[in-house]
N, C-alpha and C positions, 0 to 999 in steps of 0.2 A: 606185160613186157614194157608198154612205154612209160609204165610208172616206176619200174623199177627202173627205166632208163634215165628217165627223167631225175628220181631222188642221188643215183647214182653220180649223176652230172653235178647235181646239186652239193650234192658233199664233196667233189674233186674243184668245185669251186670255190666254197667256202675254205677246205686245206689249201688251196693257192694264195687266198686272199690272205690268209693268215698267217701263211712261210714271207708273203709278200711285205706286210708290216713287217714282220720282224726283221728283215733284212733292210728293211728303210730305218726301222727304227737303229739298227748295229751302224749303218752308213752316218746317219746325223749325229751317233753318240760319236765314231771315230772323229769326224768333223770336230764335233765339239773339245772333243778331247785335245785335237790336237792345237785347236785354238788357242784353250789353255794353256797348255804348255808352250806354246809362242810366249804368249801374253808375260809365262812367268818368267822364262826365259832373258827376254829382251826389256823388260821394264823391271820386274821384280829384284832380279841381278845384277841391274845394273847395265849391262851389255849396251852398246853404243849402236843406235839408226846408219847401219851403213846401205847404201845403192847393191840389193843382190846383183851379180851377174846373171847371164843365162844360163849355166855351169850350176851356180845354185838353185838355179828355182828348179831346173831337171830335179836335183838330188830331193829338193824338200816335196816335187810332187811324186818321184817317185816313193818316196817314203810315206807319206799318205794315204796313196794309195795301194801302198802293201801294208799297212797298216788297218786300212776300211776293207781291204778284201782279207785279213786275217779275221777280222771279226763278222765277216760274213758268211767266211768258211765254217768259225766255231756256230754259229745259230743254225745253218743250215746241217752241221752235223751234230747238233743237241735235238732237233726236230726228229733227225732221222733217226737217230734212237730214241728218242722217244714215242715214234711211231713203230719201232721194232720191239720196243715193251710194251706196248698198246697189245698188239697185233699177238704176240707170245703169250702175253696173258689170257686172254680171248680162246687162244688155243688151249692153253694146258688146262683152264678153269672149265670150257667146255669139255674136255674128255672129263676131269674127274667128277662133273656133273650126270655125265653118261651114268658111269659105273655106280655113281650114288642111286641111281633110275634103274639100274639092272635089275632082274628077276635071280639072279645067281646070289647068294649069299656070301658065296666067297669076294663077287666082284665089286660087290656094295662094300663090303670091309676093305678092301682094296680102296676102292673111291674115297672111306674117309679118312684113309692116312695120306691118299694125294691129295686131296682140298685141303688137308693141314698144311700137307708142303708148300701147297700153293701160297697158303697164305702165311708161311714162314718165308717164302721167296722175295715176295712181294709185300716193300714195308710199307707202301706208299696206303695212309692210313684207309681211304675211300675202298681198297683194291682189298686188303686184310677184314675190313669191316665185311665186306660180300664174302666174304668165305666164310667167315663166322657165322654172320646169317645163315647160309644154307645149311650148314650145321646143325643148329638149332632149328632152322625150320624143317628138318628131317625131324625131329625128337619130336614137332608138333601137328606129325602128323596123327591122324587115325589109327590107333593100337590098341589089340586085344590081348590083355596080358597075356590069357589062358594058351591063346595060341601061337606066343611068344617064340615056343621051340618047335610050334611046329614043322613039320617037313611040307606038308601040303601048299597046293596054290588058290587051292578053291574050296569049299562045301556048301554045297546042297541044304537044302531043309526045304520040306513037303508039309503046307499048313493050310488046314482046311477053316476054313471065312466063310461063315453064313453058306454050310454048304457047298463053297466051292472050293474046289484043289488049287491051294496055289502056291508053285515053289519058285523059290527063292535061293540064289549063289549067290557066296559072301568070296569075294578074293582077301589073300593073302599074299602081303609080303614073308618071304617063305626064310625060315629063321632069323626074323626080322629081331627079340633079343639080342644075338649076338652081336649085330650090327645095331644097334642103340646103348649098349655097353661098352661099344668099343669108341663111341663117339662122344660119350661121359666122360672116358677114359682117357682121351685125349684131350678134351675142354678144360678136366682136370688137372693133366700135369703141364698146362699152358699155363694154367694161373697162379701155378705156386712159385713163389721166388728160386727153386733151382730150375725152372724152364730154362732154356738154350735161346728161343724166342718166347717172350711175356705177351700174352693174350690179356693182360689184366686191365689196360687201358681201353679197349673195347664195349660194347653196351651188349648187355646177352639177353635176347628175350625169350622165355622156355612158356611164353603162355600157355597153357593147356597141356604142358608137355606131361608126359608117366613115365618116371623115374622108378627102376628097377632098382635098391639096395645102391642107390648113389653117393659115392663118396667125393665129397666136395671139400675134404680135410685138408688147412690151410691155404686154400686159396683163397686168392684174391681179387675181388672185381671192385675196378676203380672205376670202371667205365661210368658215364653222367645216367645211362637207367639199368639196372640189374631187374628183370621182370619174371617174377614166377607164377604169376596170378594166375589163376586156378589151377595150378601144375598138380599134380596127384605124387605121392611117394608111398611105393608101398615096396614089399620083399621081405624074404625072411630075415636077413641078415643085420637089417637095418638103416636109415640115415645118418648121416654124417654130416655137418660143418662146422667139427672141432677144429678150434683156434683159425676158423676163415674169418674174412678182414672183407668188410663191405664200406667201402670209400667214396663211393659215387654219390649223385644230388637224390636219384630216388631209387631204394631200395624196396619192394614188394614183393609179398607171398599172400597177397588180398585175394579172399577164396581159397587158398590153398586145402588140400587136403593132405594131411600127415595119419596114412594109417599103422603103418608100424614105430618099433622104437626109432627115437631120435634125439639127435645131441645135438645142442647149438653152444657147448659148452666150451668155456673162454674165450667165445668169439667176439669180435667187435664189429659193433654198428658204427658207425661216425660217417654219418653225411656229410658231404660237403656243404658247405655254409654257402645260401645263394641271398640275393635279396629279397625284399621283404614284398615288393611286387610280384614275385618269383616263385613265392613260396608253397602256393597251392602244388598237393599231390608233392610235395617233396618229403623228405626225413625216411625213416624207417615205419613198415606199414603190413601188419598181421590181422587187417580187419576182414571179421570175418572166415578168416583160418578155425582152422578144425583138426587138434590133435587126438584122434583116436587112440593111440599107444600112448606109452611111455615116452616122456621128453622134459629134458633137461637145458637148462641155462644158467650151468653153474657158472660163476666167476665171469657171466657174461659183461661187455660192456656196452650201454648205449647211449649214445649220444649225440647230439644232432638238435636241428628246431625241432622236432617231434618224432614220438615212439608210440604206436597207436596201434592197440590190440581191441582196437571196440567190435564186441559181440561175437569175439574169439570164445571158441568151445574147446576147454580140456574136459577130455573125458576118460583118461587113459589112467592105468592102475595108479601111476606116480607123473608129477608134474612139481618141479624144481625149478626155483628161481633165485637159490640158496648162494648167498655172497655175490649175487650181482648188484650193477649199478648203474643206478639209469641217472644220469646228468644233465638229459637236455631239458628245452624250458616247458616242454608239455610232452607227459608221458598219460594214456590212457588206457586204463582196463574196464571203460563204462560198458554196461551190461554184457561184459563174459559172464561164462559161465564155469567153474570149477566143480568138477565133479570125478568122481573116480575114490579109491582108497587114503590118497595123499598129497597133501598138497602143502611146498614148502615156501616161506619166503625168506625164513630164515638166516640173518646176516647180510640183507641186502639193505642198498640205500636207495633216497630218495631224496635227490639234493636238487632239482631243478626248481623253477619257479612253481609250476602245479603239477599235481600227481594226482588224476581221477578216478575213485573206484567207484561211481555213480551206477545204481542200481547193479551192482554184481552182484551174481549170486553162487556164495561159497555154500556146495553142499557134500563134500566130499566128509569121508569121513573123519577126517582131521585136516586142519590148515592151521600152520603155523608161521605167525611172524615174532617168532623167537628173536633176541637181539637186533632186530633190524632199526631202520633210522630212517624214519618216515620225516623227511621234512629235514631244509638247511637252516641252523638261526647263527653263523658266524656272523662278524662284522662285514665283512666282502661279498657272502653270499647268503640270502634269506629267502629262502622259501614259500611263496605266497599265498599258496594252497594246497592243503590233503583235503580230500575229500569220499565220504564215504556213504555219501547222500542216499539215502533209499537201499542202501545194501542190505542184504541180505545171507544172515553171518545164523548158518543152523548146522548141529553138529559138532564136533569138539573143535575149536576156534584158539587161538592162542597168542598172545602179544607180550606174552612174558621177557621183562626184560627189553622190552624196544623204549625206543624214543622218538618221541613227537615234538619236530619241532619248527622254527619257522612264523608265520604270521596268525594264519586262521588253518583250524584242523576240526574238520565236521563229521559226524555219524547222527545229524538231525534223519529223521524219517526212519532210520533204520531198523532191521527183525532183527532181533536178538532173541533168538530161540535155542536152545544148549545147554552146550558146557564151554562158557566163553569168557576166558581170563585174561585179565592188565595186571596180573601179579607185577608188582616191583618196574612199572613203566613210569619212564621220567617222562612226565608231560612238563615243557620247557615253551610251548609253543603261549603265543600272548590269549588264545582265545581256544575253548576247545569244548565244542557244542553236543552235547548228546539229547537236545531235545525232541520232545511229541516224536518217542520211538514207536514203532508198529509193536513189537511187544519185548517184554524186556522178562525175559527167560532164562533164570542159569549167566547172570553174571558176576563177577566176581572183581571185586577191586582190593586193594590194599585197608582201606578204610571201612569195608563193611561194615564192621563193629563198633567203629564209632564216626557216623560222618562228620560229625564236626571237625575231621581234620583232612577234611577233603581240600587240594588246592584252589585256591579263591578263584583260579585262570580257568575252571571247569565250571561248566552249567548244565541243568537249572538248578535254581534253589527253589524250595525244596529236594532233596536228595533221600532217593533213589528219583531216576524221574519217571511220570505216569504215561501211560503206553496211551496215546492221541487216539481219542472216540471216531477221527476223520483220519485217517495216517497217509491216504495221496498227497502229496506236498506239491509244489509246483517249484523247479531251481534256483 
C-alpha cells in the first residue's frame, strides 16, 4: 500500500511539475510576445516616445495580462485534454483487450473489430501502432490448425513413459480459426488503398504466425519492417499477395514456410533506399523459405539494395518467375534449390549490378530461361555480374533465345548433366566463362558443328570444354 502510495504521489508530482512549465513557459512567451509588439509598434512605425499616463499603463497592463492568462487558459485546457485522451484510450484499449483474452469465440471476434476501431480512433501514430501489435501478436500466438474449428476447450491424452501412466491436457482457444481470420481480414482491408483508415504506414510483425488461406491481395505495407519470418501458410484455398506493394526498409519471409498454392504475382518489392551504414538485414529477404506447393511471381517486381532467396527451397509441382524483374544491385538465388515438375524463368530480367545463382541446384524436370535477359550492358546501366558458379543445371534446362549481358557471366565449376540448350542465345556480355565444368552432358549450342564460329567473348579454348579431374573450385 505505501508503495503504491508512494508511486502514486510520485506521478501527481511529476503531472504538476509538468502543467507547472508549461504555464511558465505560455507566461514568458505572452511576455515576450507582447514586448514585441511594443518594440514594433513604437520604433518599427515610427510612433513617437510619449510620457504614458496612469490611464494608460492600467490599459497596457490590463491587456497583458489578459493576454498571458488567455494562453494559460489555452495550455491548461490542451493538457486536460490530453489527459482525457490519455485516460479514454486506456479505457477502450483495455476492454477490447479483455474480449481479445475471452474464452467465448463470439467475444474474441468482437474484441478484434473494437481494437480496429480503437486504432482507427486513435491516429496519434505510438497509440495505432499498439493496436496493431496486439493484432498480430494474437496471430503469433500457439495454434493447432487441426483444431482450429474445434468446439472444445481442453483434451486429454493418457501416455504411458517407461511404464508409467501419464496424462496430459492440452487447452484450447475454442473456435480460435474464426477469430484469426477475421483478424487477416481486417489487417487486410486496412492495407489496401480503399481503406477508410490506412494501416499501411505501420510495421507488422507475423513472426511465427499460421496463416490460414490468407489473402493479402493488394495491399500494402509501407511500414520501415514487414516481418513474416518463419510464418507458416497453409489451406486449401491458397495464398495470396497478388499485386501487394511492399514499400518499407525491410521486407522478410526468412524461414518462411509456403505449403500450399501461392501467388506473389505482379507484386512489387521496392525497399526503401536507406544508407549504406544502414543497410544490414535491409531489402527484400526469402532466405531460407520453403515453397512446398505451387508459387508464382509472375510480372513480379523487385527492387531494392538487395533480393535474397539464398538456400530457398521450391519444391512444389510449378514454380514461375516468368516476366519478372529484379532491378536492384544484388539479387541472389545462391544454393536454392529447384525441384518439382517446372520451373520457369522465362521473360525475366536481370538488370542490376549482380545476379548470383552460385551453387544452385536446378533439378526439376524442366527449367526454362527462355528469352530472359540475364545481365544489363546499355550505356547508363551495366551489369557487373551473372553468375552461375558451381550450379548445378540436370535435367531438361533451357536458355533458348535469352541474353547474357553486361561485364563478366560465369558457369565455371558448373554440372551440366541433361538436356541443356543456348539454342540462338546472344551472348553480348564482354567475358563469358564456361570453364573446368564438373561434367558437361547433353549440351547443346549454336555452333556445335562447327566450333570455329564460336564467339571469341566465350571460353575456353579449346572447345567443347573438358569436365576438371578436381571440379571443387573455391569463389
Amino acid at each position: 500500500m505505501r508503495r503504491w502510495r508512494f508511486g502514486g504521489t510520485l506521478n501527481r508530482t511529476i503531472h504538476r511539475s509538468a502543467l507547472l512549465l508549461s504555464v511558465l513557459a505560455a507566461v514568458v512567451g505572452g511576455l515576450a510576445l507582447a514586448a514585441l509588439t511594443w518594440w514594433l509598434l513604437w520604433y518599427l512605425l515610427g510612433a513617437k516616445t510619449e510620457t504614458p499616463n496612469q490611464l494608460d499603463l492600467t490599459k497596457i497592463a490590463l491587456s497583458v495580462t489578459a493576454g498571458v492568462g488567455g494562453a494559460v487558459a489555452l495550455v491548461v485546457a490542451y493538457r486536460r485534454q490530453r489527459d482525457l485522451e490519455r485516460g479514454r484510450f486506456s479505457e477502450v484499449f483495455g476492454a477490447a483487450a479483455r474480449q481479445l483474452g475471452d474464452a467465448d469465440v463470439a467475444v474474441r471476434i468482437a474484441g478484434v473489430y473494437a481494437m480496429a476501431g480503437v486504432a482507427d480512433e486513435f491516429s496519434a501514430r505510438g497509440r495505432r501502432q499498439q493496436c496493431v501489435d496486439v493484432l498480430c501478436g494474437y496471430l503469433r500466438l500457439p495454434y493447432m490448425p487441426d483444431e482450429g474449428n474445434s468446439h472444445l476447450v481442453s483434451k486429454s491424452q493418457r501416455i504411458e513413459d517407461t511404464g508409467t501412466a501419464v496424462e496430459r491436457i492440452y487447452n484450447f482457444r475454442q473456435n480460435d480459426r474464426q477469430v484469426r481470420d477475421t483478424i487477416v481480414r481486417v489487417i487486410g482491408e486496412h492495407l489496401r488503398d480503399s481503406a477508410e483508415v490506412s494501416w499501411s504506414a505501420y510495421d507488422f510483425d507475423f513472426t511465427d504466425a499460421v496463416f490460414e488461406d490468407a489473402d493479402f491481395r493488394y495491399a500494402i505495407f509501407a511500414g520501415r519492417n514487414t516481418r513474416f519470418t518463419d510464418a507458416m501458410f497453409i489451406g486449401s484455398h491458397g495464398t495470396s499477395f497478388e499485386k501487394a506493394r511492399f514499400l518499407g526498409k525491410r521486407i522478410t519471409f526468412r524461414g518462411a514456410m509456403f505449403r500450399n498454392t501461392t501467388t506473389f504475382d505482379h507484386a512489387v518489392f521496392a525497399p526503401t533506399e536507406v544508407a549504406k551504414p544502414d543497410r544490414d538485414g535491409s531489402g527484400t529477404t526469402f532466405v531460407d523459405t520453403t515453397f512446398g506447393g505451387t508459387v508464382t511471381f509472375e510480372g513480379t517486381e523487385f527492387d531494392g539494395a538487395q533480393t535474397d532467396f539464398t538456400r530457398s527451397t521450391f519444391a512444389g509441382d510449378r514454380t514461375s518467375f516468368a516476366n519478372a524483374t529484379f532491378t536492384g544491385d544484388l539479387v541472389t538465388f545462391e544454393r536454392a534449390i529447384f525441384d518439382g515438375d517446372r520451373v520457369t524463368f522465362t521473360g525475366s530480367e536481370f538488370t542490376g549490378a549482380r545476379a548470383l545463382f552460385n551453387s544452385v541446384r536446378f533439378y526439376a524436370e524442366s527449367c526454362s530461361f527462355d528469352c530472359a535477359h540475364l545481365g544489363a550492358g546499355s550505356r547508363w546501366r551495366r551489369s557487373q555480374e551473372i553468375s552461375f558458379l558451381r550450379a548445378e543445371l540436370h535435367g531438361k534446362v533451357s536458355f533458348a533465345d535469352a541474353v547474357f549481358a553486361g561485364r563478366s557471366v560465369s558457369f565455371t565449376g558448373a554440372d551440366f548433366f541433361g538436356a541443356i540448350s543456348f539454342r540462338r542465345v546472344s551472348f553480348d556480355a564482354r567475358e563469358i566463362l564456361f570453364e573446368r565444368p564438373k561434367a558437361w552432358v547433353g549440351v547443346h549450342f549454336d555452333w556445335d558443328a562447327t566450333p570455329s564460329t564460336k564467339p571469341a567473348n566465350i571460353s575456353p579454348e579449346p572447345w567443347p570444354p573438358t569436365p576438371a579431374e578436381n571440379p571443387e573450385l573455391t569463389a
